[in-house]
Structure formats: C-alpha cells, structure tokens
C-alpha positions as CSV (number, residue, x, y, z in Angstrom):
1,X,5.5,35.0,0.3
2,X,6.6,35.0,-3.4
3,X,3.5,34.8,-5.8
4,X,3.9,32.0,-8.0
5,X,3.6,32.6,-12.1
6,X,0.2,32.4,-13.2
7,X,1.0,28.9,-15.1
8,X,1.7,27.5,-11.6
9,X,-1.1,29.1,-9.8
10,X,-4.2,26.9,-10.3
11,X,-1.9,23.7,-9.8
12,X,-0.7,25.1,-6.6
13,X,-3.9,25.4,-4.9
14,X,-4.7,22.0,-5.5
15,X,-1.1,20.6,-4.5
16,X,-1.2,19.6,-0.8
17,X,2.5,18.6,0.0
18,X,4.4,19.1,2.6
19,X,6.9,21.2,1.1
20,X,7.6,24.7,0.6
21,X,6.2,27.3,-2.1
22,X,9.5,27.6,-4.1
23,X,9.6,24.1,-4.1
24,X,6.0,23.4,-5.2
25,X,7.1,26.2,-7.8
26,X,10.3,24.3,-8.9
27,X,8.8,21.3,-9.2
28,X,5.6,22.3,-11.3
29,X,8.2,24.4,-14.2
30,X,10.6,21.0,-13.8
31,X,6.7,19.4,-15.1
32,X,5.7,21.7,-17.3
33,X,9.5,21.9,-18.9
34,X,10.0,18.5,-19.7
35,X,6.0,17.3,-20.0
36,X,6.1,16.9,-23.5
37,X,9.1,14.3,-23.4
38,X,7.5,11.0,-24.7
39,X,6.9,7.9,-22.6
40,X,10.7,6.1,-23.5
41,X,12.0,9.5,-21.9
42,X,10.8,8.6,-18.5
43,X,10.8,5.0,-18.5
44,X,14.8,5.3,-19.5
45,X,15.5,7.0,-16.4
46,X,15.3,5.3,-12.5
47,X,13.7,7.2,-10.2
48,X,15.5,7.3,-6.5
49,X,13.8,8.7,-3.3
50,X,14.1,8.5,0.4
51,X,11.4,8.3,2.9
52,X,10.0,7.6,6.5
53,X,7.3,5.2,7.1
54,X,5.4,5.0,10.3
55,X,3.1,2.5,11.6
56,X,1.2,1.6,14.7
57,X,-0.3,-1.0,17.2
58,X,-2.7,-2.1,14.5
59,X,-0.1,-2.7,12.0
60,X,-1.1,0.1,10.3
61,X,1.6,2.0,7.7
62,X,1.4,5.7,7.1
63,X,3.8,8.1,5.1
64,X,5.6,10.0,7.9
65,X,6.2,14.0,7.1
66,X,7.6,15.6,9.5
67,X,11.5,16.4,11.2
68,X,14.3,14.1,10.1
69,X,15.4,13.5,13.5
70,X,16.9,10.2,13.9
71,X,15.0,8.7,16.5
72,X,11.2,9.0,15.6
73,X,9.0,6.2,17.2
74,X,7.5,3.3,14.9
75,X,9.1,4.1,12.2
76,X,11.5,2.9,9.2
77,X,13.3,5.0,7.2
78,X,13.9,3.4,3.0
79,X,15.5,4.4,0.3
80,X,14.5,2.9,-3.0
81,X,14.0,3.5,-6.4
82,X,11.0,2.6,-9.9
83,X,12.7,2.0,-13.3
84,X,12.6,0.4,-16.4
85,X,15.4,1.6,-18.4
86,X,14.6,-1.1,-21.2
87,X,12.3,-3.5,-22.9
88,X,14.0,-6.3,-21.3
89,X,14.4,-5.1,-17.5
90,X,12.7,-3.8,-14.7
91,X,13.8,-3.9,-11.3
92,X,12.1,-1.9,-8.4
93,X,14.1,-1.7,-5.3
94,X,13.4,-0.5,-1.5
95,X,16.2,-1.0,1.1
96,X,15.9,0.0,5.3
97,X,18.6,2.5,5.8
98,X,20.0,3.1,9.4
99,X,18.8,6.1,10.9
100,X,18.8,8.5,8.1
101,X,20.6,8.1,4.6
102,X,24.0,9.3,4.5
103,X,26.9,9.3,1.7
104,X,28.0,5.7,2.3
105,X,24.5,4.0,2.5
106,X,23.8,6.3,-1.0
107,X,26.8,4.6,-2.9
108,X,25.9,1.0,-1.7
109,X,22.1,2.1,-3.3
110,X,23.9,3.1,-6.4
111,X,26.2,0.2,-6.6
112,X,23.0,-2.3,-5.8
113,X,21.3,-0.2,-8.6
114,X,24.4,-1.0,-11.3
115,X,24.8,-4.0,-10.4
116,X,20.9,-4.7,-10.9
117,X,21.3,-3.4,-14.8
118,X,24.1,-5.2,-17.0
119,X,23.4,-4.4,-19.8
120,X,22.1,-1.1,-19.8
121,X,24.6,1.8,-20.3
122,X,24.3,4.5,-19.2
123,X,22.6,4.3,-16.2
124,X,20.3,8.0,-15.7
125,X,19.4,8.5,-12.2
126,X,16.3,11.0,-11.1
127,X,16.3,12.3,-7.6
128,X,15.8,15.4,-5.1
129,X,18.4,17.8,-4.4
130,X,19.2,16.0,-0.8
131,X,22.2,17.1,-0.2
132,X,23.9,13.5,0.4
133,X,23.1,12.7,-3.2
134,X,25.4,15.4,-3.9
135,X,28.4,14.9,-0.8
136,X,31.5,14.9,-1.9
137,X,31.2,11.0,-1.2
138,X,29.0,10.7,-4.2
139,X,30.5,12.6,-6.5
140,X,34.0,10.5,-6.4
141,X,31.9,7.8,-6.4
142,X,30.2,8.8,-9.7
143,X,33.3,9.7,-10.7
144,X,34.7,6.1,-10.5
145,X,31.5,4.6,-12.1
146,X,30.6,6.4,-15.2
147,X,28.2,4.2,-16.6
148,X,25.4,6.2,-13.9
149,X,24.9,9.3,-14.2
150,X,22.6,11.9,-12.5
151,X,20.2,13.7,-14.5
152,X,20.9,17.5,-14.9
153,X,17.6,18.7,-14.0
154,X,16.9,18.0,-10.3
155,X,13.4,18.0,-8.3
C-alpha cells in the first residue's frame, strides 16, 4: 500500500471509514486544500449524498456499509442533500430511491433541489465521484439547466 504524505498521516490513523487509502488520502488534501475557505463558502454550496440504511426487529436504524447489491434485507436506500445557500433559505432533503440510485432518479433529485431554491442562482452542488452523478444522463441534464452547477473539486 501507498504511504500517505506525512500531513495526512496522523489524521489517517484516527479515520475509521469504510473506504479505501487513496480515498481517505483524497479526501484529507480536498480538507486541507480548501479548509481555510470561510463559513459563507460552505454554507453557499448543497451538499448531495447517497446512502443505505438498515434497521431491525427492534426498530432499530443503523448506517449500512457494505456491497451495493440491490437486494440487501431491512434496508432503505436515500438520497438527500444539507444546504443553505442564503440568509433567507434552507431546505434539507432525503428522498427513498428504488433499489439503488441511477441517472434518472439523480435528475428528479436535482430538479426537486432547483425547484426548492428560486431565487438562488447559481445553484453549486457538492458530491462524490459516483459515477451516475456524472452519466451521460446528468451531464445533458446539467446541460439544459445551467442555473446548478457541480463543484469542480469532487470528494
């Protein structure tokens, strides 16, 4: 395995997620590359992610890591996203998707996400490098809709 550079190393032995070592590493310089960005930087942008919830008998919910098969038992797969892109708005979102995200349930996010901010133009979108954010479905679609954009700087 790669060693990491020695400004990632003490934060990488702490980090405990379930993903792999060049991500961990991406993810740490995509922090320490834009940490000095002041607070109306972040809150500008609305933050997308995808992700698996489990639960059990007791009605317990758990995050699920794990495959992305289709058909894993008691659980619900979401997509949703955190913003506040201005003083005036805020709107959180979480939507069930149908087995897994794909290309068409992305664009009905997006639209649902534009819709949700009149007046706010444009509309900067943060997400992981999934590859359905960046189908060939998407990309017409962003093409269409200029007022989002994605953020060049994915993690």
């Amino acid at each position: 395995m790669k060693k990491s550079p020695p400004h990632c190393q003490s934060f990488l032995r702490v980090a405990q997620w379930p993903i792999s070592a060049s991500q961990r590493e991406e993810r740490v310089i995509f922090a320490l590359k834009f940490r000095e960005n002041a607070i109306p930087f972040w809150l500008s942008k609305v933050y997308i992610n995808e992700h698996r919830y489990k639960f059990d008998s007791k009605g317990e919910i758990s995050s699920y890591f794990g495959t992305e098969r289709t058909n894993i038992a008691n659980s619900v797969p979401v997509v949703a996203c955190i913003s506040k892109p201005n003083d005036d708005v805020s709107f959180n979102i979480i939507r069930k998707v149908n087995m897994r995200i794909d290309s068409q349930q992305y664009v009905a996010f997006l639209e649902e996400v534009m819709a949700s901010y009149p007046r706010v133009d444009p509309i900067s979108i943060v997400h992981n490098k999934y590859p359905v954010h960046h189908s060939l479905k998407v990309k017409k679609w962003l093409g269409d809709n200029i007022k989002i954009y994605f953020e060049r700087v994915r993690c």
